[in-house]
N, C-alpha and C positions, 0 to 999 in steps of 0.2 A: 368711084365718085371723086371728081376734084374739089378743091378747097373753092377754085374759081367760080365752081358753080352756084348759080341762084336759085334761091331756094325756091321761086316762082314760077324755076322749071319744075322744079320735085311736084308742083300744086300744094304749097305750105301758103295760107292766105299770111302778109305781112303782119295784119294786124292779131296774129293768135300768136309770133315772134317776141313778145316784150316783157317777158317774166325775166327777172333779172337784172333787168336794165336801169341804170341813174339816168335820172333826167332833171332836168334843171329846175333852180331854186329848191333843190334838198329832197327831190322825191326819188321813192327808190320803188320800183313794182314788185309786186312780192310775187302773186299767185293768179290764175285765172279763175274766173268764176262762174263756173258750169251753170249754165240757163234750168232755171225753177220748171218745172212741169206744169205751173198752171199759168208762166209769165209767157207772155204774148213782144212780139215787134222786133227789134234787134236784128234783122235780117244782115245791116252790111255796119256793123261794130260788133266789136268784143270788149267784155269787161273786166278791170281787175281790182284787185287792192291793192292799195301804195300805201306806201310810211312816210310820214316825212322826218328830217334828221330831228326837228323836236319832239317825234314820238308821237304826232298826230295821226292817225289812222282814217284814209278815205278809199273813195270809189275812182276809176277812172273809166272812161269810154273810148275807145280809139277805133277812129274810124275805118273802115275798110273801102277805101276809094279802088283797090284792086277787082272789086266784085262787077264792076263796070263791064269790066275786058269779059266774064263769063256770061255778059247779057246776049242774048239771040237778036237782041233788036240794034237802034241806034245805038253804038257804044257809047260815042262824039256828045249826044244828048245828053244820055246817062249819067256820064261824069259830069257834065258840065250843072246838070240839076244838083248832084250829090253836094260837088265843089260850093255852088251859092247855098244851099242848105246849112249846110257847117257853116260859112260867113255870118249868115244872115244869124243864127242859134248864137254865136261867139260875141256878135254886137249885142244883141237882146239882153242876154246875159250879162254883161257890161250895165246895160241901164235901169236892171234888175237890183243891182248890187245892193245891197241891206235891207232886202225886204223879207221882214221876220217868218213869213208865209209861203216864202218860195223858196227855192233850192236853186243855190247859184254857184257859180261857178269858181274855187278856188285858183285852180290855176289853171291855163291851158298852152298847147307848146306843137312839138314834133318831135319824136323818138326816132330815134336812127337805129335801121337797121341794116348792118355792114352788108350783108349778104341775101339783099333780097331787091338787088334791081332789076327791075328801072324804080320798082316802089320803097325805098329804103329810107323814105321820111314818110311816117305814119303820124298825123294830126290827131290829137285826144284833149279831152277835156276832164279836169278833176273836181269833182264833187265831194261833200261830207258824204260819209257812209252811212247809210239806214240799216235798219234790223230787217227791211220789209217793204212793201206795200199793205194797201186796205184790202185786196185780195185774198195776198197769202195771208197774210194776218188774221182774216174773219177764216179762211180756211183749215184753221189748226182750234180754231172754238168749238166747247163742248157742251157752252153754254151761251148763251146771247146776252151781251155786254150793254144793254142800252146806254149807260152812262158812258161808257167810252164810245160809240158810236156816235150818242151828240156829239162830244167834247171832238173827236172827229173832223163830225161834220159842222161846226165850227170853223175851226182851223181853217178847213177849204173854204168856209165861204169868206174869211180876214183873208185869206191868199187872193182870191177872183177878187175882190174888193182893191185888194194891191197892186194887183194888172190890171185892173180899170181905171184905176185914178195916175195908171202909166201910159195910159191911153192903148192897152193892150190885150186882145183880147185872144185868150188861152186856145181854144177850136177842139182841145182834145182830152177831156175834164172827164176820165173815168176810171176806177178803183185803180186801177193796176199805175196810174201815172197822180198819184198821189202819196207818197213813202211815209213810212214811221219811222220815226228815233224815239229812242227808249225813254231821252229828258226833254226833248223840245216837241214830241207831240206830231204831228201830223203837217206834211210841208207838200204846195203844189211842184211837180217837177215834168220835164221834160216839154221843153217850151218849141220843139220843132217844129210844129205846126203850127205857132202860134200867127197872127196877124198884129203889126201895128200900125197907127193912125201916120207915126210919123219917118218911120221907116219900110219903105217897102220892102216887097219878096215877092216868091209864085206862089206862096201859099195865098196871095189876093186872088189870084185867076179862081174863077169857080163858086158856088156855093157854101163849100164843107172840103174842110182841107184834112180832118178828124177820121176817126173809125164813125164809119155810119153804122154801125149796130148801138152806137150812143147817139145818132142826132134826131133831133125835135123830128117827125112825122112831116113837116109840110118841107127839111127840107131835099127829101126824096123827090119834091117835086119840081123844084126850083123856087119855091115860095118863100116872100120874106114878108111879113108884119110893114114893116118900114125900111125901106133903102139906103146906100151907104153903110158905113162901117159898125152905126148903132145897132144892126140887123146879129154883126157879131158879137156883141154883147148879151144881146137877148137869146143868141143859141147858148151863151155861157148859163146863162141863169138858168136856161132848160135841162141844161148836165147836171147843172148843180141841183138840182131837183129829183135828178135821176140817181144820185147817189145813195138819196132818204131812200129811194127807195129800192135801191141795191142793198144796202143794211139791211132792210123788214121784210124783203122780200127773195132777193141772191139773186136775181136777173135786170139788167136796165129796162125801164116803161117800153122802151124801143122793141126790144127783144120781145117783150111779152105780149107786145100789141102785134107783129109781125108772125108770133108763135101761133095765134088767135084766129088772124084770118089767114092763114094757108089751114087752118084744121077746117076752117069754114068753107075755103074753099076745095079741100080737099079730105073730106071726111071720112072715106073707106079705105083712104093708104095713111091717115093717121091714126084710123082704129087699128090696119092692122100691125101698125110699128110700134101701138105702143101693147100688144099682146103680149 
């Protein structure tokens, strides 16, 4: 094996490349960090933890725009959605900046990696680091915490309140995209999906740009209360609703209404699955 070679011949994806690395205004990547067993999405980034030279300790994302080239379908496509996605997430974040309820973006850049072309500038974003989501989090309880559950569910509703009065509405508001830090409490994060009034994206095409195992029931159907953008506001209110009752209950209304009528409508292959 020559030195010349790239690591993208080996099949090394770029973005799993960046342990070690300095990268600008004082960050330094330390470790990768291996995906949780009950965490969901992440398909084309990888995650790590950076230091900064003051001894700050965060998260970083880096994206894998490589994963493109491994699609069966339109490559051309692919990348070029992935491409405006990051844009679009990098401005939002920008007009996010000091809102106590969201999780925003410390820094963001390109990492170089010498030997891995044609892809050897990998784009990432730095974030404070959480202990968690409301997922893992409720997941390692022995006991049910109401008081922290409010105080919680709080939090996220000051955050959705914060992206509405930015004229921005979240589309993807459930446990697992809601993190905890151990002194500031509970912050909304992962604004990819989100829509705004004043900046567009693709995630306007369509009804539900979210996981629909969390959206309101009508809109499986194409159904909206009221049209235009206030439509997404009101699907925000209905996650946030879902959340109470992800606390009390461990599954979204979604889930449990969808669980409900397939048993109804299929009651002799649910009795016998759940024998």
């Amino acid at each position: 094996m020559t030195e010349e070679r790239s690591l993208f011949d080996l099949g090394v994806r770029p973005a799993e490349c960046l342990e070690g690395l300095d990268l600008d205004e004082g960050w330094h990547v330390e470790s990768i960090i291996n995906k949780h067993p009950k965490s969901t999405g992440g398909c084309f980034s990888v995650s790590y933890t950076v230091s900064h030279k003051t001894g700050h300790h965060a998260f970083l994302k880096a994206l894998d725009f490589s994963s493109a080239f491994q699609w069966q379908g339109d490559q051309a496509m692919l990348l070029e959605s992935m491409t405006a996605a990051f844009n679009f997430e990098r401005k939002l974040l920008s007009q996010c900046a000091g809102l106590s309820r969201v999780v925003t973006a410390l820094a963001n850049g390109y990492a170089d990696i010498k030997r891995h072309r044609p892809f050897n500038r990998v784009p990432y974003l730095i974030f404070d680091l959480a202990q968690g989501n409301i997922r893992t989090e409720t997941s390692e309880w022995t006991d049910f915490d109401v008081a922290w559950a409010l105080r919680s569910l709080h939090n996220s509703t000051v955050g959705l309140q914060q992206l509405h009065q930015k004229r921005i509405a979240h589309q993807d508001l459930k446990p697992s995209n809601i993190l905890v830090f151990k002194d500031e409490g509970s912050k909304l994060c992962d604004l990819g999906r989100a829509s705004s009034a004043t900046l567009p994206s693709q995630n306007d095409n369509g009804g539900l740009a979210g996981d629909w195992s969390y959206a309101a029931p009508e809109q499986y159907y194409g159904w909206a209360h009221v049209s235009g953008f206030e439509h997404r506001y009101i699907s925000d209110i209905y996650s946030l609703g879902g959340l109470l009752f992800f606390f009390f209950i461990g599954v979204s209304p979604s889930q449990l209404m969808w669980k409900i009528i397939d048993e109804l409508n299929h009651p002799h292959s649910m009795s016998k699955c759940n024998r």
